[in-house]
C-alpha positions as CSV (number, residue, x, y, z in Angstrom):
1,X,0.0,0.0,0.0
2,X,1.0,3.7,-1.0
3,X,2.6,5.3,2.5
4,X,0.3,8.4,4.0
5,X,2.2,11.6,3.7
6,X,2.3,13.6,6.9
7,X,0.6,16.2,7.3
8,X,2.1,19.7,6.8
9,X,3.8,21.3,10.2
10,X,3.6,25.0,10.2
11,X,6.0,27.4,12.5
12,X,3.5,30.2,13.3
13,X,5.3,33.2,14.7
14,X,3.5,35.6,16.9
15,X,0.2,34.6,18.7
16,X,-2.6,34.5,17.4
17,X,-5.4,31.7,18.1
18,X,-7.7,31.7,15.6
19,X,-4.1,31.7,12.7
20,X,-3.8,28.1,14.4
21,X,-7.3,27.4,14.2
22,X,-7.2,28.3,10.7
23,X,-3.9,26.3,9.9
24,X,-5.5,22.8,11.9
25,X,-8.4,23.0,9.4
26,X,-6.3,23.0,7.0
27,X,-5.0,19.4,8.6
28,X,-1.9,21.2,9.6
29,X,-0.2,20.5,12.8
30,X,1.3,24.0,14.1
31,X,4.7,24.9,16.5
32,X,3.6,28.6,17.2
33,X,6.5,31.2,19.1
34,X,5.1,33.9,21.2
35,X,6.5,36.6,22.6
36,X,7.1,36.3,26.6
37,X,4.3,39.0,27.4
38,X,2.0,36.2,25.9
39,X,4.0,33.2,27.1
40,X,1.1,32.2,30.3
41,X,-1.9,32.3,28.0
42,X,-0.5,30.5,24.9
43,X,0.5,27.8,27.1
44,X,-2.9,27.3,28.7
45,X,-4.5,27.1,25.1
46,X,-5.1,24.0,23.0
47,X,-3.8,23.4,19.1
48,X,-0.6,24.1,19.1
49,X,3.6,23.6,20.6
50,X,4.3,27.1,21.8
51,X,8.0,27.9,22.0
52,X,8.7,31.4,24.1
53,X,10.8,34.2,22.7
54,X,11.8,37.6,24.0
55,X,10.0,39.1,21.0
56,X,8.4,37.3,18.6
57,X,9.0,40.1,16.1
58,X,12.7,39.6,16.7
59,X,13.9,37.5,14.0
60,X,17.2,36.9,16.5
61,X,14.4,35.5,19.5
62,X,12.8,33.7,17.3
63,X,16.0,31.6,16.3
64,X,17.4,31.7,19.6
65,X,13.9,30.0,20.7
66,X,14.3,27.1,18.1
67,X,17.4,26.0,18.9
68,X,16.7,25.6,22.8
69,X,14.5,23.7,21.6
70,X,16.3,21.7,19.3
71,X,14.8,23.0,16.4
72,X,15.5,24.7,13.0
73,X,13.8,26.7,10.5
74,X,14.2,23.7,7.8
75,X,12.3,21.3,9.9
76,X,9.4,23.0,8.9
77,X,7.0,22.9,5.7
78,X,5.8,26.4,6.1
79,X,7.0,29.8,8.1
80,X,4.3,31.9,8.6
81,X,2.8,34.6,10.3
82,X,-0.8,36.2,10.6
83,X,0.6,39.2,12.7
84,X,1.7,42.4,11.7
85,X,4.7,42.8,13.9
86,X,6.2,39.2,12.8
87,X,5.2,39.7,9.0
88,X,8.8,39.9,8.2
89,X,10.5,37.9,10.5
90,X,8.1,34.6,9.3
91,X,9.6,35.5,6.1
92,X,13.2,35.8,6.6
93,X,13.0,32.7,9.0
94,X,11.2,31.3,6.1
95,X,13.9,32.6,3.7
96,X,16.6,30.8,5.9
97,X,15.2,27.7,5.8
98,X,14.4,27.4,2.1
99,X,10.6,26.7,2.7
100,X,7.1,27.8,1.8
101,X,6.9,31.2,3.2
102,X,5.6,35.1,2.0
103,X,8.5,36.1,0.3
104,X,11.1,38.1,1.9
105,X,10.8,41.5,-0.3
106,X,7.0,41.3,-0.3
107,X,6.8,41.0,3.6
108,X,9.4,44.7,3.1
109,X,7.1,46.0,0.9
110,X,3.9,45.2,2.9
111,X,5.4,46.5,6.4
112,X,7.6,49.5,5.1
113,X,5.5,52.0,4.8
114,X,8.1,54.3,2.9
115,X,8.9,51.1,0.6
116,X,5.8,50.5,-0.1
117,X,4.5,54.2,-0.8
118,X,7.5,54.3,-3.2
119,X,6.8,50.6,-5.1
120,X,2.7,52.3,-5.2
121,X,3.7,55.9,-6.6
122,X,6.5,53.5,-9.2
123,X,2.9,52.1,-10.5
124,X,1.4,55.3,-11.0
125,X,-0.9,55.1,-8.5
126,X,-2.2,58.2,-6.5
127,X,-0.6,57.7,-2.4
128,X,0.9,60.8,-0.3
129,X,4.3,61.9,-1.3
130,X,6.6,60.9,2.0
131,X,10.0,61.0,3.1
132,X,12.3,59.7,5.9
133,X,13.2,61.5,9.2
134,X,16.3,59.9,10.5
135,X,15.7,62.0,14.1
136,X,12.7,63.7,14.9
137,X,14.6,66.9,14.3
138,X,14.5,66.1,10.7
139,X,10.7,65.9,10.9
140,X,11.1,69.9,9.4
141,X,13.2,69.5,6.4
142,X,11.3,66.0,5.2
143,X,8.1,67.9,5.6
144,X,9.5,70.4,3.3
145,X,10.3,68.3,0.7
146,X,7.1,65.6,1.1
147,X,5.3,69.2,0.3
148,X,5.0,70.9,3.0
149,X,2.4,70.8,6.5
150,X,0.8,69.7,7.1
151,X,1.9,66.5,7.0
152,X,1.2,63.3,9.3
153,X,4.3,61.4,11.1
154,X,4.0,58.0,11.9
155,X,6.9,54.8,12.5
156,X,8.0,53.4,9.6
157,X,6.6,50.1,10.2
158,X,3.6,50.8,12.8
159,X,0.4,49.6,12.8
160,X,-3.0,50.7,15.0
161,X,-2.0,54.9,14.3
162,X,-0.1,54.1,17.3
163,X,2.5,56.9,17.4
164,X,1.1,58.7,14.8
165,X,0.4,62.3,14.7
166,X,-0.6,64.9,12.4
167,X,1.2,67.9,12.8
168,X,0.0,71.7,11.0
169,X,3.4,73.7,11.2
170,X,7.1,74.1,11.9
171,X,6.8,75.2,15.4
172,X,4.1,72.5,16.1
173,X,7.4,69.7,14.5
174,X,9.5,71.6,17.0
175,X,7.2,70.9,20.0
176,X,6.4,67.0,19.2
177,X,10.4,66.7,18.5
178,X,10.7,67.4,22.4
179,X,9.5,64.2,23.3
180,X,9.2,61.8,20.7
181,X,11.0,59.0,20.1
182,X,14.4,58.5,18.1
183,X,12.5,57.4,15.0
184,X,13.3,56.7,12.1
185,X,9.8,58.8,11.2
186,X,8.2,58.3,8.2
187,X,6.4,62.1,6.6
188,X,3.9,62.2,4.9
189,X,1.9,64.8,2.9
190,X,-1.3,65.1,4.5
191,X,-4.2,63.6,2.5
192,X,-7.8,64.8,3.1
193,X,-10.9,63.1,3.0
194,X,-12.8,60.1,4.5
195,X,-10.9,56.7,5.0
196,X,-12.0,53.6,3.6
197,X,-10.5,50.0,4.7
198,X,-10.8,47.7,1.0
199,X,-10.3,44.0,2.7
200,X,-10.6,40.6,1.0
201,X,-8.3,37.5,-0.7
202,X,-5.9,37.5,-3.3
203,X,-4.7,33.9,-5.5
204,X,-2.4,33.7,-8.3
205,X,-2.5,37.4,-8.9
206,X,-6.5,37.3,-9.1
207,X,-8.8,39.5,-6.1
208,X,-11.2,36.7,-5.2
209,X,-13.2,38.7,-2.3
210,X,-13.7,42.6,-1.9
211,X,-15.1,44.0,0.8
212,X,-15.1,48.0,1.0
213,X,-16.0,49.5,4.7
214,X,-16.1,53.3,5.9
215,X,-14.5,54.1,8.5
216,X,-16.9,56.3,11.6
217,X,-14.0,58.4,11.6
218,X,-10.7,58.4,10.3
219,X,-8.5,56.4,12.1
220,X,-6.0,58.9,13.0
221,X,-8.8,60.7,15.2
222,X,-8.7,58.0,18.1
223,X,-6.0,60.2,19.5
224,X,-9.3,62.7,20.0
225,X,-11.7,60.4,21.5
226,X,-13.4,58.8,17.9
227,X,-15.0,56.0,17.9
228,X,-13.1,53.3,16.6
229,X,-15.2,51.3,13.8
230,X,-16.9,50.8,10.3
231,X,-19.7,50.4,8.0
232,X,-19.7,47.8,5.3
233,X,-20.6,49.9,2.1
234,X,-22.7,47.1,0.2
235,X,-22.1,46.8,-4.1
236,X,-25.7,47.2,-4.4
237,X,-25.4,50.5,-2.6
238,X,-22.6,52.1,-4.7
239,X,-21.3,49.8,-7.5
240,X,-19.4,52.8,-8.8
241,X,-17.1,52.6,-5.3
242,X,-17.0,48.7,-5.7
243,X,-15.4,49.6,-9.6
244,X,-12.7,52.1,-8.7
245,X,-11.8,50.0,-5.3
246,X,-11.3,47.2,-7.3
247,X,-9.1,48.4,-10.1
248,X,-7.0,50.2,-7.3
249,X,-6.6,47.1,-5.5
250,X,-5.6,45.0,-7.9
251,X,-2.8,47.9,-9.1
252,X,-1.3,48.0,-5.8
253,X,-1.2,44.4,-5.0
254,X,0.5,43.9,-8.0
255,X,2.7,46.6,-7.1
256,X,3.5,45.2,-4.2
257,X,3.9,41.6,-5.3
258,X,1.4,40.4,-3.2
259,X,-0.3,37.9,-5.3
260,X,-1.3,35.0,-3.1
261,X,-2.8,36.2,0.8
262,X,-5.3,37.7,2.3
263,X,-5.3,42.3,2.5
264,X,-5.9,45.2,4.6
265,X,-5.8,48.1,2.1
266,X,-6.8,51.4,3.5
267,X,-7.5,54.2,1.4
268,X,-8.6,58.1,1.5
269,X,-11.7,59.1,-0.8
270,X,-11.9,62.9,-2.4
271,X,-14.3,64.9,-3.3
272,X,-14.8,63.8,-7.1
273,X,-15.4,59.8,-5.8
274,X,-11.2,58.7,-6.8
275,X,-9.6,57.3,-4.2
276,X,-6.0,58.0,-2.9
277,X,-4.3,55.0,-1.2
278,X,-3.1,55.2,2.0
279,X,-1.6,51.9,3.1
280,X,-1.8,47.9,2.9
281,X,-0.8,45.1,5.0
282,X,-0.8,41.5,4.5
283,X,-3.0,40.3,7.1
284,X,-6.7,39.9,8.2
285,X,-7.8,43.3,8.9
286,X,-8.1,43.9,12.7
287,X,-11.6,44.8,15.0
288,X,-13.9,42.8,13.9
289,X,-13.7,43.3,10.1
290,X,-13.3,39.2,9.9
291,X,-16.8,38.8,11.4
292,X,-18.3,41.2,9.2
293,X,-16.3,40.2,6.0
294,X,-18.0,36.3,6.9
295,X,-21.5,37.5,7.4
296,X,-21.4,39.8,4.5
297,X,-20.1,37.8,1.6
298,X,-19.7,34.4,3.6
299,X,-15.5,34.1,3.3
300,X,-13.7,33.7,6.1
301,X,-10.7,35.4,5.5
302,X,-8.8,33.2,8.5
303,X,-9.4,29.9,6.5
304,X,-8.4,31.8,3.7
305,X,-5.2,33.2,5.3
306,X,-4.1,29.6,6.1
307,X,-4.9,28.0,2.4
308,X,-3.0,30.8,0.8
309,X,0.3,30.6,3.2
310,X,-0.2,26.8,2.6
311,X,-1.2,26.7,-1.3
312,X,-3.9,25.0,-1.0
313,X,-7.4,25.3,-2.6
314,X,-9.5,28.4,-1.5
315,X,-12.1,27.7,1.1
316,X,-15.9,27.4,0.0
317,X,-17.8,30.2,0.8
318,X,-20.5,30.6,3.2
319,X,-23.9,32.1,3.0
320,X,-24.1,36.0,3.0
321,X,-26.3,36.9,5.5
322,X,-27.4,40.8,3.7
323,X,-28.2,43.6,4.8
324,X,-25.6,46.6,6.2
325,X,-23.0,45.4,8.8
326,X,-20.6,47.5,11.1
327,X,-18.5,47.0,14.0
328,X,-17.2,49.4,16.4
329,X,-14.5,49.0,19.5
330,X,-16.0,49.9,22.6
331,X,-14.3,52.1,25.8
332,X,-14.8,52.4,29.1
333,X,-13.6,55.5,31.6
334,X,-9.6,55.4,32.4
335,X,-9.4,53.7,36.3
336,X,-9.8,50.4,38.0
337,X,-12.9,48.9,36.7
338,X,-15.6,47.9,39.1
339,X,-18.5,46.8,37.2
340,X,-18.8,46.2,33.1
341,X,-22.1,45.4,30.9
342,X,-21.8,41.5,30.1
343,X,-22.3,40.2,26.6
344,X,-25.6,39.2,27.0
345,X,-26.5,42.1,27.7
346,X,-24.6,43.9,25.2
347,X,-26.5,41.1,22.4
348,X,-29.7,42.7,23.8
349,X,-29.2,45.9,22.5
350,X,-30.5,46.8,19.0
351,X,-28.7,45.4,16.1
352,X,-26.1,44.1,18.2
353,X,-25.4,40.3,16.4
354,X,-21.8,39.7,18.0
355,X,-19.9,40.9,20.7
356,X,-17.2,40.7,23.3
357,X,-15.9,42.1,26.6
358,X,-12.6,42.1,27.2
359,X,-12.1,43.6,30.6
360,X,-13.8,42.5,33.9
361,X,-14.0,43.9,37.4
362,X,-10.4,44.2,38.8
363,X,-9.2,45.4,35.2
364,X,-6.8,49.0,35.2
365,X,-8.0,50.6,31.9
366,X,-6.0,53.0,30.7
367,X,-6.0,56.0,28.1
368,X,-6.6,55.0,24.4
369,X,-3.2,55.8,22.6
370,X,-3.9,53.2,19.8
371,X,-6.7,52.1,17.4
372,X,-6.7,48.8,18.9
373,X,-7.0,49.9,22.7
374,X,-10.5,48.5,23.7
375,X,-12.8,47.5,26.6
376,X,-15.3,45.4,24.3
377,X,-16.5,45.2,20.5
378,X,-19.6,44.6,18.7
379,X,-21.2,44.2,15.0
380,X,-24.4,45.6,14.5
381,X,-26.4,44.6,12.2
382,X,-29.4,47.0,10.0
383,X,-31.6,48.2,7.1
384,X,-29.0,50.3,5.7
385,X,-25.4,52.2,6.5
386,X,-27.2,54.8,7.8
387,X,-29.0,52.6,10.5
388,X,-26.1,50.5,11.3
389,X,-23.4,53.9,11.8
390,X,-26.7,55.0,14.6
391,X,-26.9,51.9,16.0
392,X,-23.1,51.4,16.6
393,X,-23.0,54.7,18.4
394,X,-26.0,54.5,20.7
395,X,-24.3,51.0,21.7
396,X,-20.5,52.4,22.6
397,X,-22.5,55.7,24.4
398,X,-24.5,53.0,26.3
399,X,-22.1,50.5,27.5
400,X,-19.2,53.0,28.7
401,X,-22.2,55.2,30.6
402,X,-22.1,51.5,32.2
403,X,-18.9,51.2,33.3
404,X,-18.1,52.0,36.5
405,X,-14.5,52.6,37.6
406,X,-12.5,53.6,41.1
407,X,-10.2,56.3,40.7
């Protein structure tokens, strides 16, 4: 008889549960290195050997953590990450190797964002002129040359407009310089108008799923108290956005080399209805644009994370459940939390068809300095965008006037 092939072993770096759930459905048996902040909960979950770095983001930790365990890159069939801080280093440990992994210069291109605004404006395609601030005292003459202010600073390789500031003028530069970090910054020309996140799948160079979402606000305005969230803009409601999103996707992925993965595309739409991008990552798109992606066009962009890092065939899709979708992060008062609104009865509020809690009594919550900073999420559900954008605000206004905190 014909000997069974084993099943593929994956090395999945960062942590991220439902990457391993993804990569077991795909009959994959999975070795995952976390970083030491998430050492205790990775060990106490099912599905996966979980080796402990210092940083999983290091590519140094992460071969340091192999070989105290005996381990090396070439053991594996695939290196792989569904993080963006690890993007890279899956890749080069990939690259190392010699097996199935994202390929080294488009893991560059998809986490640089000066790279990758220079490989999109190569292509002709319309994206902020930028620049590189070695020191934050550089911050000045890049501005001058990425245009002028004002112009919005951010890491090069950030993610969550965590660190990431728009500044109006010279002596406003001068002031941030004071305290900011060494850098390098990356400057870029500031680009109006409402931001858009384009997410979906991408095989053999062909966009398989689309899904185009407003933002509430843009993202940059969490830094002023915005709520953090989306409205799925259906292609029944404006095909004509659903056109141009789609020809500028499939530009820029090509651009980027990204033919075969799942994206995270965020772009800024003017006045006239073009659309100006902004920046892309190679990842499922963060909140809970997964769960809103699967109701509204049935993928799930997890399973078709995992087929794409592994080759195999795309997943089949689910049933669409219609209708407008959003989701929205939801905050709670800075302090020591005493009581918190459960999920139940967060699912008993209108429209409200998911959600989660992530702090408890006992918790510290702390100021919001990143997109991602959260005390719960939800996805609403409704007639139209209109409804749903309503509905996701009266929610985030009614749980945090129900959260209690000591000072």
């Amino acid at each position: 008889m014909p000997r069974t092939a084993p099943p593929p072993h994956a090395l999945l770096v960062g942590w991220k549960p439902l990457a391993i759930d993804a990569l077991r459905a795909e009959d994959c048996s999975v070795t995952c290195v976390v970083s030491a902040t998430d050492a205790d909960r990775a060990r106490g979950a099912a599905g996966a050997e979980v080796l402990v770095a210092g940083e999983a983001g290091s590519t140094e930790d992460v071969l340091f953590a192999l070989a105290r365990a005996g381990l090396s890159p070439d053991g594996f069939d695939l290196v792989t990450s569904g993080q963006e801080y690890s993007l890279t280093t899956a890749a080069a440990v990939g690259a190392l190797g010699g097996v199935r992994a994202l390929p080294l210069d488009v893991a560059v291109a998809l986490r640089d964002k000066y790279v990758q605004k220079r490989r999109i404006r190569a292509a002709g395609i319309a994206t902020a002129r930028c620049g590189i601030a070695p020191t934050p005292r550089d911050v000045v003459s890049t501005a001058r040359h990425a245009g002028g202010f004002p112009v919005v600073v951010k890491p090069q390789a950030g993610a969550g407009a965590r660190n990431t500031v728009r500044l109006a003028s010279e002596a406003e530069a001068d002031r941030w310089a004071a305290s900011a970090g060494q850098g390098p910054w990356l400057v870029e020309e500031f680009v109006p108008g409402a931001e858009l996140h384009l997410d979906g799948v991408v095989r053999d160079g062909r966009t398989l799923v689309l899904s185009a979402s407003r933002y509430l606000r843009n993202v940059i305005d969490v830094h002023s108290g915005a709520l953090v969230g989306s409205v799925r803009v259906t292609p029944e409601e404006e095909p004509g956005l659903y056109s141009r999103a789609g020809a500028l996707t499939d530009r820029a992925l090509a651009a980027l080399g990204h033919s075969d993965g799942v994206f995270h595309l965020e772009v800024f739409e003017q006045s006239d209805g073009s659309l100006v991008f902004g920046e892309c990552g190679g990842r499922v798109g963060g909140g809970r644009i997964d769960e809103v992606t699967r109701r509204a066009t049935g993928a799930d962009l997890h399973r078709h994370w995992a087929a794409a890092a592994l080759g195999t065939t795309p997943p089949e899709a689910g049933t669409p459940s219609g209708g407008s979708l959003g989701w929205a992060f939801l905050t709670a008062p800075a302090g020591r939390v005493v009581s918190i609104p459960d999920e139940q009865q967060l699912l008993r509020q209108r429209g409200v068809v998911a959600a989660a809690v992530t702090k408890g009594p006992g918790d510290l919550v702390g100021p919001v300095v990143k997109s991602f900073d959260r005390a719960g999420d939800i996805v609403v559900a409704g007639r139209d965008a209109a409804e749903v954008r309503a509905r996701l605000a009266d929610c985030a206004q009614w749980f945090r006037a129900g959260v209690t905190v000591a000072a």
